[in-house]
C-alpha positions as CSV (number, residue, x, y, z in Angstrom):
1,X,0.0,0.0,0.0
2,X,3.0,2.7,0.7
3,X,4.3,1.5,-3.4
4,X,0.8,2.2,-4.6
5,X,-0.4,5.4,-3.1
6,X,1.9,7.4,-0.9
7,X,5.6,7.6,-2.4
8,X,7.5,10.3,-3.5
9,X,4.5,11.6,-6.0
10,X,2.2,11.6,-3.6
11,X,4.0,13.7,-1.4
12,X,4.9,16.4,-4.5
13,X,1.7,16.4,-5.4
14,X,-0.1,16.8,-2.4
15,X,2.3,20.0,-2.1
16,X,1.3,21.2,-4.9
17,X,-1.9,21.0,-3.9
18,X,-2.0,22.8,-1.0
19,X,0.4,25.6,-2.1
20,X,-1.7,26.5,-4.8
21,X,-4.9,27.1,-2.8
22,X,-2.6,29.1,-0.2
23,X,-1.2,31.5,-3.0
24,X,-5.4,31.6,-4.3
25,X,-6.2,32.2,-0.9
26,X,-3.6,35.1,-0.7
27,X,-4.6,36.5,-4.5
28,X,-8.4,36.7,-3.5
29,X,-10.6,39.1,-4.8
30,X,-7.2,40.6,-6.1
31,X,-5.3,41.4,-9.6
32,X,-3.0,38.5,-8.5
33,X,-5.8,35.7,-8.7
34,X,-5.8,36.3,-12.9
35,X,-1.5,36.7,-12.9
36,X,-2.1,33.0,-10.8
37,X,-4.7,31.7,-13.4
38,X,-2.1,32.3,-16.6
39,X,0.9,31.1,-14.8
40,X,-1.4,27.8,-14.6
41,X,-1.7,28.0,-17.8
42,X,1.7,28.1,-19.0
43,X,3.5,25.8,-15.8
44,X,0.9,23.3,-16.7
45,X,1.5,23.4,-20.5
46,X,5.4,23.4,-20.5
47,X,4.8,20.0,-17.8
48,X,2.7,18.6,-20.5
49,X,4.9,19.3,-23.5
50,X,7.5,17.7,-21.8
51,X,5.4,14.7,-20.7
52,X,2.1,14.5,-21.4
53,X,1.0,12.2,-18.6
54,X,2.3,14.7,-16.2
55,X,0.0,16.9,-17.8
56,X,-2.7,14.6,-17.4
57,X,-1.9,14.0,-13.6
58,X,-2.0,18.2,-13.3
59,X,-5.3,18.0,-14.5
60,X,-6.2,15.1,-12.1
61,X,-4.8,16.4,-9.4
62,X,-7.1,19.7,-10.3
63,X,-9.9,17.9,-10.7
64,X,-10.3,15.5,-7.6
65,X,-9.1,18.3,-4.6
66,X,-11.4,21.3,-6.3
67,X,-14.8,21.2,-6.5
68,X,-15.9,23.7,-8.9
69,X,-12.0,24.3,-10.2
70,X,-12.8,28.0,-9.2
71,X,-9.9,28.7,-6.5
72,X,-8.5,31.6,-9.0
73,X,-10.7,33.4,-11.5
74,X,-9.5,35.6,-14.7
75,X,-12.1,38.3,-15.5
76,X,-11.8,38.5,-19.3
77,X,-14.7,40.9,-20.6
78,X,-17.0,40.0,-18.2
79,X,-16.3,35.7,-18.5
80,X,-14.5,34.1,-15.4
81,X,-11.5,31.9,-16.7
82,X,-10.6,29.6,-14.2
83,X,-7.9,27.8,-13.1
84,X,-9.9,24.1,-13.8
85,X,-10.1,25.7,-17.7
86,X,-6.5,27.2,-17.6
87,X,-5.2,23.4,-16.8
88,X,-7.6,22.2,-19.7
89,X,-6.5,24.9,-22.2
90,X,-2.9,24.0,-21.4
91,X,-3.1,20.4,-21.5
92,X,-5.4,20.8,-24.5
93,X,-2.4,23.2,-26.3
94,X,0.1,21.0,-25.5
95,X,-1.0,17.6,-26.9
96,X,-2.1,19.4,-29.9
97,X,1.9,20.5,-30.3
98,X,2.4,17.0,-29.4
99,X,0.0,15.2,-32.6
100,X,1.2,17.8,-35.1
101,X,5.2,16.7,-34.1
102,X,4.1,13.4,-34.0
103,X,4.6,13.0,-30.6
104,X,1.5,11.5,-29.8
105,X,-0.9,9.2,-31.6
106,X,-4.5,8.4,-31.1
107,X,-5.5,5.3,-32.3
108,X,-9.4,5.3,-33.9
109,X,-9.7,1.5,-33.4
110,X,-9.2,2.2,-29.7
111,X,-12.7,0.3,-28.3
112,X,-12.4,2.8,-25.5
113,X,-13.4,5.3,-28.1
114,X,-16.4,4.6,-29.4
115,X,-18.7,5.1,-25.9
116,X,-17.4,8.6,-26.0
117,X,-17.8,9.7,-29.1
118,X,-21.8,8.4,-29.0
119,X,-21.4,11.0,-26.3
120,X,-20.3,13.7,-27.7
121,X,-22.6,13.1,-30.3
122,X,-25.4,13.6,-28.2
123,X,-23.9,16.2,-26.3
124,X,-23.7,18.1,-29.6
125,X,-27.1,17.5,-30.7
126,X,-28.7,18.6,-27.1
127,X,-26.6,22.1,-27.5
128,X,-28.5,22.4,-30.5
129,X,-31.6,21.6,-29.3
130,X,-31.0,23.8,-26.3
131,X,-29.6,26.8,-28.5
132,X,-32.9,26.8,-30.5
133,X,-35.4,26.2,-27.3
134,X,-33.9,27.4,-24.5
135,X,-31.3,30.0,-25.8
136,X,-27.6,30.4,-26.2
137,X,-26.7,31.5,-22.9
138,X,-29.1,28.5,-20.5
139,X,-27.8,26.0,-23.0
140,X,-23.9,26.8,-22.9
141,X,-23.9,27.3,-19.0
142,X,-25.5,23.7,-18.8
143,X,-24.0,22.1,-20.7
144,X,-20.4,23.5,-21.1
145,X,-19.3,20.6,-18.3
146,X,-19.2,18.2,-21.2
147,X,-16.0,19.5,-22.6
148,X,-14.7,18.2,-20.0
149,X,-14.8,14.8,-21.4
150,X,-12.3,15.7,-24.3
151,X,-9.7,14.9,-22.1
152,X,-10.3,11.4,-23.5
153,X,-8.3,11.8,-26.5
154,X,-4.9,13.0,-24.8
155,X,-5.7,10.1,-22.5
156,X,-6.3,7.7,-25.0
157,X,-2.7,8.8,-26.8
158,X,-0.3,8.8,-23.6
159,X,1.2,5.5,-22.6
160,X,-0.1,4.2,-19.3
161,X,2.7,1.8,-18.2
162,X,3.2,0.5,-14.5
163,X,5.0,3.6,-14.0
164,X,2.0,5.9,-15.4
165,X,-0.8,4.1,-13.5
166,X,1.2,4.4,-10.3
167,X,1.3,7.9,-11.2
168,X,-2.4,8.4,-11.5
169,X,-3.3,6.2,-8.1
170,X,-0.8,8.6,-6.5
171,X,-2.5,11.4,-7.9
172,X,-6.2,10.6,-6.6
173,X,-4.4,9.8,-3.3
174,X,-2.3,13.7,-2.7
175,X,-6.1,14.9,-4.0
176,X,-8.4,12.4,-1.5
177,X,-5.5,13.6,0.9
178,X,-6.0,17.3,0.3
179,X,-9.4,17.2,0.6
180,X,-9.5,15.3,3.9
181,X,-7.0,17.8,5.3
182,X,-9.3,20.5,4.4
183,X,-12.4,19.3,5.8
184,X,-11.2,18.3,8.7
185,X,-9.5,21.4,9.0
186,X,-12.2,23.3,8.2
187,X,-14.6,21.6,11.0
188,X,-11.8,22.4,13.5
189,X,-11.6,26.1,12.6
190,X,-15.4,26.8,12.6
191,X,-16.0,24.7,15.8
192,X,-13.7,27.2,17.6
193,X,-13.2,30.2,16.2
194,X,-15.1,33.1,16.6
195,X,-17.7,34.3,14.1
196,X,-16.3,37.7,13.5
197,X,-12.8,36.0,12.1
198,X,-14.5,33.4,10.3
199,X,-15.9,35.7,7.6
200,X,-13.2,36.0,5.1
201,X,-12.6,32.0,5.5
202,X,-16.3,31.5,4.4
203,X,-16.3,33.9,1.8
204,X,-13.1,32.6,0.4
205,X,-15.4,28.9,0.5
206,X,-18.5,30.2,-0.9
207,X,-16.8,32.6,-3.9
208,X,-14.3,30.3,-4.9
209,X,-17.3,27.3,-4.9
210,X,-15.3,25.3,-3.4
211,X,-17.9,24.2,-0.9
212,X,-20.9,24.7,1.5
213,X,-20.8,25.3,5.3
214,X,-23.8,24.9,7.1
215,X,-24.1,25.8,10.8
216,X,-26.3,22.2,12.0
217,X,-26.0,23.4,15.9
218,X,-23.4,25.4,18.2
219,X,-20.1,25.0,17.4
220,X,-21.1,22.5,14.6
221,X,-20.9,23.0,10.9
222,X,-21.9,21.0,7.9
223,X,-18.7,21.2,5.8
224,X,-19.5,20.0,2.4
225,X,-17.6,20.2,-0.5
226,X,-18.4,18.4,-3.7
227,X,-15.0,17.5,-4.0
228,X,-15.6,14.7,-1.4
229,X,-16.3,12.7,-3.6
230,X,-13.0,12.1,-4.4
231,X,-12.4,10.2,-0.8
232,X,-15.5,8.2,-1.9
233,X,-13.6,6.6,-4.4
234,X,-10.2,6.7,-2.7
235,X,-11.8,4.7,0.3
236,X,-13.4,1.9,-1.9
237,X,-9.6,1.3,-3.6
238,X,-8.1,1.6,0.2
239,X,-11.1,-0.8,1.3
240,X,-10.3,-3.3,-2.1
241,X,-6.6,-3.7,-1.3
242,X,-7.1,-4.1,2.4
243,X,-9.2,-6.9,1.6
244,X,-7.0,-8.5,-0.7
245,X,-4.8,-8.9,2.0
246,X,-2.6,-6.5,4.9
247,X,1.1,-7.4,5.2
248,X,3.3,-6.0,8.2
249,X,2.7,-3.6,11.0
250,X,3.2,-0.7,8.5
251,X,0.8,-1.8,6.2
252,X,-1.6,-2.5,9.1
253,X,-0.8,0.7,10.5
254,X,-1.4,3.1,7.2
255,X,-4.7,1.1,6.0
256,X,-6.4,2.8,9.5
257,X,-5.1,6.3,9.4
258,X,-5.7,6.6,5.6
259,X,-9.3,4.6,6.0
260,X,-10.6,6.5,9.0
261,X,-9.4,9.9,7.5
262,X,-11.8,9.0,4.5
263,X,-14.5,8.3,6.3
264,X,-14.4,10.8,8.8
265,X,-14.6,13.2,5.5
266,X,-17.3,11.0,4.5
267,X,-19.5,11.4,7.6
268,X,-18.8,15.5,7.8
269,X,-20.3,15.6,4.5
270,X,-23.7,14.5,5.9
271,X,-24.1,13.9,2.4
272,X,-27.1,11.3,2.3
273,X,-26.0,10.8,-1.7
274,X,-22.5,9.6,-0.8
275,X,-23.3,7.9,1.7
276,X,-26.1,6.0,-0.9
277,X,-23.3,5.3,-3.0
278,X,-20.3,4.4,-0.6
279,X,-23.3,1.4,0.2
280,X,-23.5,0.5,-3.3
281,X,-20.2,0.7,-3.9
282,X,-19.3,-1.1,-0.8
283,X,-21.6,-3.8,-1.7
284,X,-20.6,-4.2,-5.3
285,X,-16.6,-4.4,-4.4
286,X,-17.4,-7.5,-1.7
287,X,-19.4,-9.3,-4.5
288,X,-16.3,-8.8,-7.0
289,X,-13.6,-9.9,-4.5
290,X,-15.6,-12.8,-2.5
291,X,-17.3,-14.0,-5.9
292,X,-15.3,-13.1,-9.1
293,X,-11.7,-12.9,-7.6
294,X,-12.6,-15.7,-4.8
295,X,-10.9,-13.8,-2.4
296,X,-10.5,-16.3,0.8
297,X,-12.6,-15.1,4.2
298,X,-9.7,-15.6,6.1
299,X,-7.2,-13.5,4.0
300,X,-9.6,-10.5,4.7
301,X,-9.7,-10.5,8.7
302,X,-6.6,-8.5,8.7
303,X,-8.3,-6.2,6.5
304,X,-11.7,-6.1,8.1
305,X,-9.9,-5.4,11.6
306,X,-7.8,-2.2,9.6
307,X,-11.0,-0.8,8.4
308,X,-12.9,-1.3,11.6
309,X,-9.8,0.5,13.7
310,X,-9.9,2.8,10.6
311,X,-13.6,3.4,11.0
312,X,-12.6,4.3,14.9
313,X,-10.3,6.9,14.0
314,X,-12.0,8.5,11.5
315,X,-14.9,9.0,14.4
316,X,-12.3,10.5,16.7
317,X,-10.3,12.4,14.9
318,X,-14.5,14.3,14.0
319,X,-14.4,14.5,18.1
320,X,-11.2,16.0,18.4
321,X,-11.6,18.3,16.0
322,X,-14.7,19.5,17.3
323,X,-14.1,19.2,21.2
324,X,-10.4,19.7,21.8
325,X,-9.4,21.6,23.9
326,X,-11.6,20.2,26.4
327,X,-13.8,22.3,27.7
328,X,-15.1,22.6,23.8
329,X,-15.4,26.2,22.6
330,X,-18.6,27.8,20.7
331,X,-21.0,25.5,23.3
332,X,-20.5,22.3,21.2
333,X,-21.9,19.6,22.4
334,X,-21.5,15.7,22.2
335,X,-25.5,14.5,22.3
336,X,-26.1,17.2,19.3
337,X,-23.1,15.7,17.6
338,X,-24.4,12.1,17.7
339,X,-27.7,13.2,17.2
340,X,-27.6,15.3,14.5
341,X,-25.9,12.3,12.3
342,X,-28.6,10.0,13.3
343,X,-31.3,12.7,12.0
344,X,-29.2,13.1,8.9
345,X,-29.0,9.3,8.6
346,X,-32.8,8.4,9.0
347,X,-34.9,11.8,8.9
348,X,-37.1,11.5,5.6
349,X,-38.8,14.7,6.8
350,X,-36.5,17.4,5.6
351,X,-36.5,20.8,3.3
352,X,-33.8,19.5,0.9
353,X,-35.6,16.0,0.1
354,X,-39.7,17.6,0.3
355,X,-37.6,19.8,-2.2
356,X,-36.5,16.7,-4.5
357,X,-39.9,14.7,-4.0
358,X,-41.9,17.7,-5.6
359,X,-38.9,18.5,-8.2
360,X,-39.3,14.5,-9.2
361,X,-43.3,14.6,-10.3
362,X,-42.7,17.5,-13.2
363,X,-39.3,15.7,-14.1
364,X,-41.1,12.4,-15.0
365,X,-44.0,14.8,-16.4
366,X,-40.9,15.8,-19.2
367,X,-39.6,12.8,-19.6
368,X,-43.1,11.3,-21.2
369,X,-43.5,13.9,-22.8
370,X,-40.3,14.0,-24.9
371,X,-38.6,10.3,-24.4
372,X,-37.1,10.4,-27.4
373,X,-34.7,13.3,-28.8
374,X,-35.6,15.6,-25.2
375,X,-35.2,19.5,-24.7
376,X,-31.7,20.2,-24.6
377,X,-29.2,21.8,-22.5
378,X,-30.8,24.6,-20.8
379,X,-34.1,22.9,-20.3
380,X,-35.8,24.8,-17.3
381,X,-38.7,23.4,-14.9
382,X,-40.8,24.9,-12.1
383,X,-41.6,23.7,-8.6
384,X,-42.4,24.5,-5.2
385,X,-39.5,24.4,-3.1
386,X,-39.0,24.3,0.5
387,X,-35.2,25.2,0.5
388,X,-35.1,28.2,3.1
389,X,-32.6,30.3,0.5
390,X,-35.7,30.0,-2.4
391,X,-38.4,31.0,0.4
392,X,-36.1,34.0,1.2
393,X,-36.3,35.3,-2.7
394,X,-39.8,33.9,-3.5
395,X,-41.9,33.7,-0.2
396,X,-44.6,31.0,-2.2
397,X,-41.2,28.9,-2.7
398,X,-41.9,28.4,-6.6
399,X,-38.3,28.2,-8.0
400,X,-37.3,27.7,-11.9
401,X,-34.5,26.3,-12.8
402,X,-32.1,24.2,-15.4
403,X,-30.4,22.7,-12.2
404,X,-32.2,19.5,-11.5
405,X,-31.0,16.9,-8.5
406,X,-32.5,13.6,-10.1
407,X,-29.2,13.0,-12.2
408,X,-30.2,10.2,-14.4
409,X,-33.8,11.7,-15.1
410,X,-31.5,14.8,-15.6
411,X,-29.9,13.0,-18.5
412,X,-33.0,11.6,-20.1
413,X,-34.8,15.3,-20.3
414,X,-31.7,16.6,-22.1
415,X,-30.8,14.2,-24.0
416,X,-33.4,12.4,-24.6
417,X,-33.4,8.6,-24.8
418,X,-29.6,8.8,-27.3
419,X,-27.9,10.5,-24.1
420,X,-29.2,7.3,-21.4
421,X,-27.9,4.9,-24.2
422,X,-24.3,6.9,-24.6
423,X,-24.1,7.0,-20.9
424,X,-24.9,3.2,-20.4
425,X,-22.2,2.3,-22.8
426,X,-19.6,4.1,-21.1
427,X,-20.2,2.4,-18.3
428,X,-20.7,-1.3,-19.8
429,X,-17.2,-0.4,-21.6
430,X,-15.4,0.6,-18.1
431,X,-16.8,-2.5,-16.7
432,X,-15.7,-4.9,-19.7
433,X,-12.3,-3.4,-19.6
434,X,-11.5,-3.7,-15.6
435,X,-13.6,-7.2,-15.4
436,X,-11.1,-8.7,-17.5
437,X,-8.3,-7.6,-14.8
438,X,-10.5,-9.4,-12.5
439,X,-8.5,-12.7,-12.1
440,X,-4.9,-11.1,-12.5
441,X,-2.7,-9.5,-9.6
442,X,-4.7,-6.3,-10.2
443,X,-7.7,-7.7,-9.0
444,X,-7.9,-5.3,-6.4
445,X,-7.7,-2.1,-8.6
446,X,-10.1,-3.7,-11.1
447,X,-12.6,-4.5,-8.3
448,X,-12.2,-0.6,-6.7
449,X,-12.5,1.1,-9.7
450,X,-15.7,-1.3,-10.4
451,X,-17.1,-0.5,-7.2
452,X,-16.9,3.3,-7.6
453,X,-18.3,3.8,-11.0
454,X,-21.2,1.6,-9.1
455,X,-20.8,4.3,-6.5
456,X,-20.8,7.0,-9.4
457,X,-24.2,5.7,-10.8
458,X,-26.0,5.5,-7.0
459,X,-24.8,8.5,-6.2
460,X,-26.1,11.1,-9.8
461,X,-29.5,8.9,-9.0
462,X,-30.2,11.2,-6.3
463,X,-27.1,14.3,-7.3
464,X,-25.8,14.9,-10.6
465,X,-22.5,14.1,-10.8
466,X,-22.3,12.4,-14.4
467,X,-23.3,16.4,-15.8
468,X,-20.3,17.6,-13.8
469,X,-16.4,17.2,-14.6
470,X,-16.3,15.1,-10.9
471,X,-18.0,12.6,-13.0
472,X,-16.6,12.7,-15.9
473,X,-13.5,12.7,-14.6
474,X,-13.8,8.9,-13.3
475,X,-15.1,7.7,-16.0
476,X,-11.7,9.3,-17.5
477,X,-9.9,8.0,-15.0
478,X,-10.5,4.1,-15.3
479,X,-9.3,4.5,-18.9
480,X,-6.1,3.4,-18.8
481,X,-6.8,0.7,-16.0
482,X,-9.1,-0.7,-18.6
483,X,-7.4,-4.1,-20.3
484,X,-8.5,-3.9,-24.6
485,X,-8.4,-6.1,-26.9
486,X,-7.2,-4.0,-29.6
487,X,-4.0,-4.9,-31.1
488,X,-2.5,-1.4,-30.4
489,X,-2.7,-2.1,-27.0
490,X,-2.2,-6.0,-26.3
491,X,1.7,-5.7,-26.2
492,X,1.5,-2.6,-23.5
493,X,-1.2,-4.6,-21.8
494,X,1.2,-8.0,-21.2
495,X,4.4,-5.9,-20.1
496,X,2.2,-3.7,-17.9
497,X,1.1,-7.0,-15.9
498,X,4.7,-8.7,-15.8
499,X,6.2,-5.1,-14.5
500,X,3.2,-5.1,-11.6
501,X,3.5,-3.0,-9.1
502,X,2.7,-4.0,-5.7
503,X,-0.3,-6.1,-6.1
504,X,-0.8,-6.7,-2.4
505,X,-0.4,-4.3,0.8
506,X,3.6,-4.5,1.9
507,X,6.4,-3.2,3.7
């Protein structure tokens, strides 16, 4: 486990990481933010010039720790230019300097091609749609996420070796990482610190988009940021490998602190989505491993007995953050803490799902009405919602929006029934491609990356997530852990799984 997700990458990465939001946090609301935003732009384009699987790990790395990619914004004539689109321009640039030196080649037999390409076809056809019924502005805001998933062809042209792959893993740990360190961090500050000096921390959270924080009861915040879902996915691939089998005190040792700091992020979401999807992702990954990979009961135990110490931690390192030093600050108190996760856990009486129950009955109203080609990006629908923040605008609570939180009735509204089948096929493709890893030493990565897109598709049932790079950006991600059977790739394929790296948890 140290080999696959915490060596010297992880550790420049994660640096990375957290340097850049400090210098955004320092060029706030300032003419530094856009000087930050083009130095992305070039620093990330000279890294992918040079390599373009750096390039792509930049972009990664971007992707999984920010939720909204927003942490520095470039006004240019009145359109934000963030960093997330600075990192895309620049990797963008760069592999197109790359193809036209013949430096790079994409394959069009590639079978991890076609599922994307359905895509963009429908992508293209519901702008269309959008741009004559909704109009240019509702159907390019909605919609402009899907650009996102060009990444595929720089993806599909760099070569994913051992080396690569461990590059990537190491990647989507420094982010899972990042994020845990600023939730955590973030529940600590706002448990004890005094409104008046919180102000610039929240506004730096809400402006940026980087997340939401709630005040639940004294001294305790909701602190969720989409970006969590990241340590979704990196606990499933932590809980695969600890099942395949814990090896030395060491081993032992990082499988609970990286396990409970992923689910104590997990828990301070109070995200009833994630925690929908960990389930069926949870459930899916024990099926794979006891059922396709025959993974022995009694080479799990030490696992299990990680992840139930993990599971431990993660619940006191929430305490500590919210009640040390002891007395705790701001009035907290234990019996709100425990009892406002099992209201979150159980309550079906709430504004945000009353909100989502009479958001779901003029969705499926759409949806027979136009099964077939649907209304485009931009698409708008009113309801009654009980959200406090539409009853302060609109006191009879009737909201309109494009926005919608039933992601897969989302798809089939703006799409139509063309956008369901492109997005079934990526998924049916990403599962071929990591089941056939299934019975090899990688059967732990196959089975975790399995389990999350299953944790992907629970999760945009309820939130979108598949409409939003987050998404999109696993579905990118399994690519090159995907085994083809195109000849391009069967040579790479066979020295990727002699040169294996680390297949079980080790000193």
């Amino acid at each position: 486990m140290m080999e696959q997700f915490f060596g010297r990458e992880f550790k420049v990465i994660l640096a990375c990481l957290a340097g850049y939001f400090a210098l955004a946090a320092l060029a706030f609301k300032t003419p530094f933010a856009a000087a930050l935003v083009f130095a992305t732009v070039i620093l990330v384009f000279i890294l992918a010039l040079k390599k373009l699987e750096w390039g792509l790990a930049a972009a990664f790395a971007e992707l999984f720790a920010n939720s909204h990619g927003h942490l520095a914004d470039a006004f240019i004539g009145g359109f934000a230019f963030s960093s997330r689109m600075a990192v895309f321009v620049a990797v963008m640039a760069a592999y197109l300097v790359l193809l036209t030196r013949r430096k790079a080649r994409l394959s069009l037999a590639d079978e991890r091609l076609g599922p994307f390409i359905l895509l963009f076809a429908a992508a293209t056809a519901a702008f269309m749609i959008g741009y004559r019924l909704n109009g240019m502005g509702s159907a390019f805001s909605d919609g402009n996420a899907y650009l996102y998933a060009a990444y595929v062809f720089p993806i599909l042209s760099a070569r994913w070796d051992a080396v690569g792959k461990r590059l990537l893993l190491q990647t989507l740990a420094a982010a899972a990482a990042w994020v845990c360190a600023l939730s955590v961090g973030l529940v600590y500050l706002f448990g004890h610190l005094p409104g008046t000096w919180l102000g610039s921390v929240y506004r730096f959270i809400r402006d940026t988009r980087t997340g939401e924080l709630t005040q639940m009861a004294p001294g305790i915040f909701r602190v969720f940021l989409q970006a969590q879902f990241t340590t979704v996915v990196a606990a499933l691939l932590v809980a695969s490998l600890a099942l395949v089998g814990v090896k030395g005190r060491r081993a032992f040792i990082a499988t609970i602190v990286s396990f409970g700091a992923l689910f104590s992020v997990i828990l301070v979401s109070l995200s009833r989505s994630f925690w929908v999807g960990a389930v069926a992702g949870a459930l899916t990954l024990l099926l794979l491993l006891f059922v396709r990979a025959r993974v022995s009961l009694k080479r799990t135990i030490p696992g299990i007995g990680a992840m139930l110490g993990g599971k431990l931690f993660g619940i006191a390192l929430i305490v500590a953050a919210l009640f040390f030093p002891i007395p705790p600050p701001n009035g907290v108190s234990f019996g709100d803490l425990t009892g406002l996760f099992s209201q979150r856990a159980t309550g079906t009486v709430e504004a945000a799902i009353d909100s989502r129950k009479k958001l779901l009955v003029p969705m499926l109203d759409a949806v027979r009405e136009n099964p077939l080609i649907g209304y485009g990006f931009g698409k708008t629908i009113s309801f009654v919602s009980d959200d406090p923040r539409v009853r302060e605008t609109n006191p009879d609570g009737l909201w309109t929006t494009y926005a919608f939180e039933w992601g897969w009735l989302d798809i089939w509204i703006k799409f139509g029934i063309v956008g369901i089948v492109a997005f079934l096929w990526l998924f049916a493709s990403a599962v071929r491609g990591l089941w056939r890893g299934l019975g090899g030493d990688h059967a732990w990565l196959c089975a975790g990356l399995i389990a999350s897109l299953a944790m992907l598709a629970a999760t945009h049932a309820f939130s979108p997530y598949l409409n939003h790079p987050l998404g999109l950006g696993l579905l990118l991600f399994v690519l090159p852990f995907m085994k083809t059977k195109t000849p391009a790739h069967a040579e790479a394929s066979q020295q990727v799984i002699q040169a294996s790296v680390a297949p079980l948890i080790s000193e």
